[in-house]
Structures are given as structure tokens and as C-alpha cells.
C-alpha positions in Angstrom: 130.6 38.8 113.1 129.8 40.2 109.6 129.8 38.4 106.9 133.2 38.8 104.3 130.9 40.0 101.4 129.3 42.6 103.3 132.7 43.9 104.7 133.8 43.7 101.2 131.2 45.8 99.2 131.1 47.9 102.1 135.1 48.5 101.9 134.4 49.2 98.0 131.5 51.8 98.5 133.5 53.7 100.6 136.7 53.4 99.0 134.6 54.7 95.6 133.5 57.5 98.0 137.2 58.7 98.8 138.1 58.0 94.9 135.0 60.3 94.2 136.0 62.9 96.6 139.5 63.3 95.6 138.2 63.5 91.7 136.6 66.2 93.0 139.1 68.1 94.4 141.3 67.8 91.4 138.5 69.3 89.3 138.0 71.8 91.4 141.5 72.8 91.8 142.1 72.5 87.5 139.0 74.7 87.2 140.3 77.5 89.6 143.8 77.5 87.6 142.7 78.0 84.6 144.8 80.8 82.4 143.4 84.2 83.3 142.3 85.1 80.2 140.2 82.2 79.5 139.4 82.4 83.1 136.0 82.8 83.0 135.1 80.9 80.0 136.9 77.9 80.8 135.7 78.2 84.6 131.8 78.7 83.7 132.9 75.0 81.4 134.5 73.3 83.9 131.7 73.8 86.5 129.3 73.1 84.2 130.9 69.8 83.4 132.0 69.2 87.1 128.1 69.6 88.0 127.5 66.3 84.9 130.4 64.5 86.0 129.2 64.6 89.5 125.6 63.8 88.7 127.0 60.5 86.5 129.2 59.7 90.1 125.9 60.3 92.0 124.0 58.2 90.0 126.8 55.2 89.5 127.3 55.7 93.5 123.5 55.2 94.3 122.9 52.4 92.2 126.2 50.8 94.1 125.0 51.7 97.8 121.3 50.3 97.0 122.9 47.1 95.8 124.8 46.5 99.1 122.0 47.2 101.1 120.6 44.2 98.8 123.4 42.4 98.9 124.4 42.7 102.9 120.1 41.5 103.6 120.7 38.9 101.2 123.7 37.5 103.0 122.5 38.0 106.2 119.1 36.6 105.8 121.4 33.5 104.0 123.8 32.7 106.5 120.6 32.7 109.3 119.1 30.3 107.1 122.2 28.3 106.3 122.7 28.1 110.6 119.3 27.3 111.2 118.1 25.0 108.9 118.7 21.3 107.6 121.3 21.9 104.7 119.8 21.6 101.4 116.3 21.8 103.3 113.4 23.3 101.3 113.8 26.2 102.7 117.5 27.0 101.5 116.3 26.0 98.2 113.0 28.2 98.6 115.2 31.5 99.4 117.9 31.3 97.0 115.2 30.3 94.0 113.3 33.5 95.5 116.5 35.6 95.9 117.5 34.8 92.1 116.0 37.9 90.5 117.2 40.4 93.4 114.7 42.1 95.8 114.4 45.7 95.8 114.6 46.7 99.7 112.3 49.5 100.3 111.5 50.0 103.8 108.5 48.5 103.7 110.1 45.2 101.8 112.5 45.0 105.0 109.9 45.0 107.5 107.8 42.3 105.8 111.0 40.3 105.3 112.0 41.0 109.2 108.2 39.5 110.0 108.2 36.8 108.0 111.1 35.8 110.5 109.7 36.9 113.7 107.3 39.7 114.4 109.3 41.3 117.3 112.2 42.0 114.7 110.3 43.8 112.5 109.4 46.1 115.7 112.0 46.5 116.6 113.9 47.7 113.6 111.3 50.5 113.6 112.7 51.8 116.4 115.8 51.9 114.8 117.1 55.8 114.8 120.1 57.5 114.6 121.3 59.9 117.0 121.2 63.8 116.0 120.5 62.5 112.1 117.4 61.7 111.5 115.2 59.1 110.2 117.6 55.8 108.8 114.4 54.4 107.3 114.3 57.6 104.8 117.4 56.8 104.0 116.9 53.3 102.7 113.6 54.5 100.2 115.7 57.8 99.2 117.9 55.6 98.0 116.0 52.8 96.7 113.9 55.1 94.7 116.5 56.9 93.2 118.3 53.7 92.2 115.3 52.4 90.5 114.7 56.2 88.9 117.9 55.8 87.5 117.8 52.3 86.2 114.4 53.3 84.4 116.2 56.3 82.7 114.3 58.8 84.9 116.8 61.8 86.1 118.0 61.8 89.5 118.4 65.0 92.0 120.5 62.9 94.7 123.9 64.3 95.6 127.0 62.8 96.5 126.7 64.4 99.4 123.9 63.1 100.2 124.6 60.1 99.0 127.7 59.8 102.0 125.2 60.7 104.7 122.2 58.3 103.0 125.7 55.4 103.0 126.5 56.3 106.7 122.7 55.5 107.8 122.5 52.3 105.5 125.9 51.2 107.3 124.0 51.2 110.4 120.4 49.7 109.1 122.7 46.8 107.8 124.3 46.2 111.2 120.5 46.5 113.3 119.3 43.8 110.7 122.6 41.8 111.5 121.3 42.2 115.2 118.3 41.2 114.8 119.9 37.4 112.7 122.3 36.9 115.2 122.1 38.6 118.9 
């Protein structure tokens, strides 16, 4: 069973994805009906500014997909610990002091966090593929990376369309992690 905040942000990223993708459309469509003679004016504009608006959507989207792969570990890794542990144990208080600041979940951050709960997980979620798309790990650090590029003021290359196939392999890292907290 997944936890309600998970389901939630996820329900929001991809709800922001539809909202992006219909923006697009309607800029798309405004651009190619345009009055003829400004035709190529106003069109060689629009796209130019559909190509900024779309990278400011890229960038707002990224930083929101990296934070619920944050947010759906932190959860996760939460409600183990809440299950599994003496309430208001030392090691509740431990993870939410440690959790305060946020964690930035590389792939690398993952599997150390996955070991530090049992060794096996951690192997296991390097396993982890998905079928005829590639490498789900890139996915997380593509992301992760860019979201901390962008939060430093560095540009960032990432597409929204990447960005939808990048969110469709997170989907699934965040439900192998669930696995591995509660088989």
C-alpha cells in the first residue's frame, strides 16, 4: 500500500505534465494562426518564446519530479521505521533530525541508504531495469543533476520530454524501493 503523500505528489507531477502538455498545444496552435502577413515574423517569435517557455516548464518540472523521488524515499524509509521501531525510539528521532535538511538521492545515495537497511536490498535494486527502456538508475542522476544545475543557476538541456520518460522510470524506482520496505 503506498503511502497518501506519495500518491499525492505523484498525482500533482503528472497532473502538471497534462497542464504542460496542453499549454503546449495551445501555443502551438496560436503560433500556426497567426495573420498571414505577420506570418513569419510573429511565428519565428512565438517559437522562439515557446522554446523559453518550455525550457522555464522543464526546469520547474525537474526540480518537482527530483523532489518526489525525495519525498516518496523519505516517506517510505519513515513509515518502515515508524512500523518497525519503538515509537519515539532513537532511531525515529535519529532519521527525522537527519532527514531535516533534505537528501539529494543520487543513485549512489539510494544504494547506501538501501544498505544501511540490509545489504540484499541494495542488490537487489540494481537489478532493477525496465523492459525495452533502458537504464532507471540514469534516470534518477539525469534528474538529480539537473535539478541541482538548476538550483545553482547553471542552465539546463533537459526536455519535457524527457522529462515524462525520466518521471515514468522514477514511478517505478519509487515502487521497487517500496518493495524492498514492505514485501
Amino acid at each position: 500500500m503506498k503511502n497518501s503523500k506519495v500518491i499525492d505528489e505523484q498525482a500533482k507531477i503528472e497532473a502538471l505534465i497534462a497542464q504542460i502538455e496542453r499549454l503546449r498545444t495551445e501555443l502551438a496552435f496560436l503560433a500556426q494562426h497567426q495573420e498571414l502577413n505577420q506570418l513569419e515574423q510573429v511565428s519565428s517569435l512565438a517559437l522562439d518564446r515557446n522554446k523559453e517557455i518550455e525550457a522555464h516548464l522543464a526546469n520547474y518540472l525537474c526540480v518537482r519530479i527530483s523532489g518526489f523521488l525525495e519525498v516518496a524515499i523519505r516517506e517510505i524509509c519513515k513509515e518502515y521505521i515508524k512500523n518497525n521501531s519503538v515509537p519515539g525510539s532513537q532511531l525515529e528521532y535519529y532519521t527525522n533530525q537527519q532527514w531535516k535538511r533534505g537528501l539529494s538521492f543520487r543513485r549512489e545515495n539510494i544504494l547506501n541508504l538501501l544498505r544501511e537497511f540490509n545489504k540484499e536490498w541494495a542488490t537487489e535494486f540494481t537489478k532493477t531495469k525496465m523492459p525495452n527502456s533502458g537504464d532507471l538508475h540514469i534516470a534518477i542522476d539525469t534528474v538529480v543533476n539537473s535539478r541541482n544545475a538548476i538550483a545553482h543557476g547553471e542552465d539546463s538541456d533537459i526536455t519535457l520530454s524527457e522529462l515524462k520518460a525520466h518521471f515514468d522510470k522514477i514511478k517505478v524506482v519509487v515502487e521497487e524501493i517500496e518493495k524492498q520496505f514492505n514485501p
